[in-house]
N, C-alpha and C positions, 0 to 999 in steps of 0.2 A: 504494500500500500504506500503510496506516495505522500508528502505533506496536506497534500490537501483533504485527503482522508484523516488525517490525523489531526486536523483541527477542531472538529467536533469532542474527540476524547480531551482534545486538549482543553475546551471550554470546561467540559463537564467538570474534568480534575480540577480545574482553577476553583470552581463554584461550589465543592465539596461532596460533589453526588458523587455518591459510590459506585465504580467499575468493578467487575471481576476483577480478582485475583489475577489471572492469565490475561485479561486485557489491560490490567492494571502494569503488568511487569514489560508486555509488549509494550506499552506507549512509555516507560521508563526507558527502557532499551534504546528504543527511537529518539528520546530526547538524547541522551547519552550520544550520540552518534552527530545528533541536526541542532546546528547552533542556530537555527534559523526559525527552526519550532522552538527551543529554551527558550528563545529571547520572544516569542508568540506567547510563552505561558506566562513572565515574569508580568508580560503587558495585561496578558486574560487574569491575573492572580490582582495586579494592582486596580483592576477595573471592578475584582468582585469586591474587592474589598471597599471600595470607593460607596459601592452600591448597599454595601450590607449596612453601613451608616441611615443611609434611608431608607430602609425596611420598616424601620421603630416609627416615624414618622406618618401622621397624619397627612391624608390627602386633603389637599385644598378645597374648602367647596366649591363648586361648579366647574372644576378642575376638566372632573370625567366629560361634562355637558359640553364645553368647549371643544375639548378636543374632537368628541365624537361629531360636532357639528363641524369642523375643518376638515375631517374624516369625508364628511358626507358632500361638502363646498368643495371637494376637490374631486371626487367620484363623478358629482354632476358636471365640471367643468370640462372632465378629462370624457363624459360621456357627447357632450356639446361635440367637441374639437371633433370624437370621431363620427357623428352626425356630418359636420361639416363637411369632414374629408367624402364622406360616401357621396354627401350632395356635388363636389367637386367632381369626383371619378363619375358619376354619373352623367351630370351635365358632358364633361369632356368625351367620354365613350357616346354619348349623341351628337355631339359634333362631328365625330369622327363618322360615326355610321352617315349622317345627312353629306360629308363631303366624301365621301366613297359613290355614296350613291349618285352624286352629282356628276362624279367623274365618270362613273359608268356609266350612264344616262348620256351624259356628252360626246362617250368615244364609240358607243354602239349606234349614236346617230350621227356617225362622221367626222365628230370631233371640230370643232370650233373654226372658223375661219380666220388665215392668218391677216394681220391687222391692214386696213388698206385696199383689199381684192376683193372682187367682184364674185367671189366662188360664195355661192349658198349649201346651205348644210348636206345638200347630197351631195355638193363634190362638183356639180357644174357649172357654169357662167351664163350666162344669158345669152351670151355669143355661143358654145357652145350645143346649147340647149336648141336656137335657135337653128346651128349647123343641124342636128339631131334631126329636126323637124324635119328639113327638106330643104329651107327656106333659101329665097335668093340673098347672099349678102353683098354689099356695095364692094367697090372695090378696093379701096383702102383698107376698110377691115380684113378683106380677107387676104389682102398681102403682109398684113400685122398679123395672122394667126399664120400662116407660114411660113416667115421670119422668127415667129416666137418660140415654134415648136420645135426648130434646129438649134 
């Protein structure tokens, strides 16, 4: 077992509660060995000692009422924030599905025309649409779509 198993026995033996015999001589053994845990007990041994002074001592009244009311101002604040957070992840997870869906919407119907051209959402021109037909086009135009297409 490593230190940080051994800090619980080590609490207890500070505090005076009784270990086993055999788990009493293991965490002996171990301090013996880890100057790292000795100097954890001498701090856990000076802290029980600190506290056993106030045992004998009267609780304050409204002491309990207080705390228990901080207790309870802090539960509801910390319940707030995570309300909050959900309202945020949610709002943001609709944003995201509305602009997914936008983007979809826009590229299965051809995708957007680039800024300036005469191309409508299925992809042809009005001169081309017009070729399409049959139609006569003058001749200007149709030596610009000739020249264009090379």
């Amino acid at each position: 077992m490593g230190c940080r198993g051994w800090r619980r026995a080590v609490e207890r033996d500070a505090a005076g509660e009784p270990e086993r015999p055999a788990a009493h001589a293991a965490l002996e053994a171990h301090l013996a060995l880890c100057a790292r845990c000795r100097a954890g007990r001498l701090d856990a041994v000076a802290l029980a000692d600190a506290f056993a002074d106030l045992r004998d001592r009267p609780v304050p009244p409204g002491l309990v009422g207080r705390i228990a009311f901080a207790v309870r101002r802090e539960a509801a604040r910390r319940e707030a924030a995570r309300r909050e957070a959900r309202r945020w992840v949610a709002a943001s997870t609709a944003a995201a599905v509305v602009a997914w869906a936008a983007v979809t919407w826009t590229l299965a119907r051809g995708g957007p025309a680039p800024a300036g051209s005469d191309i409508a959402v299925g992809g042809a021109t009005p001169v081309q649409e017009l070729v399409l037909a049959g139609a006569e086009l003058p001749e200007d135009i149709a030596l610009r779509l000739a020249f264009h297409d090379r």
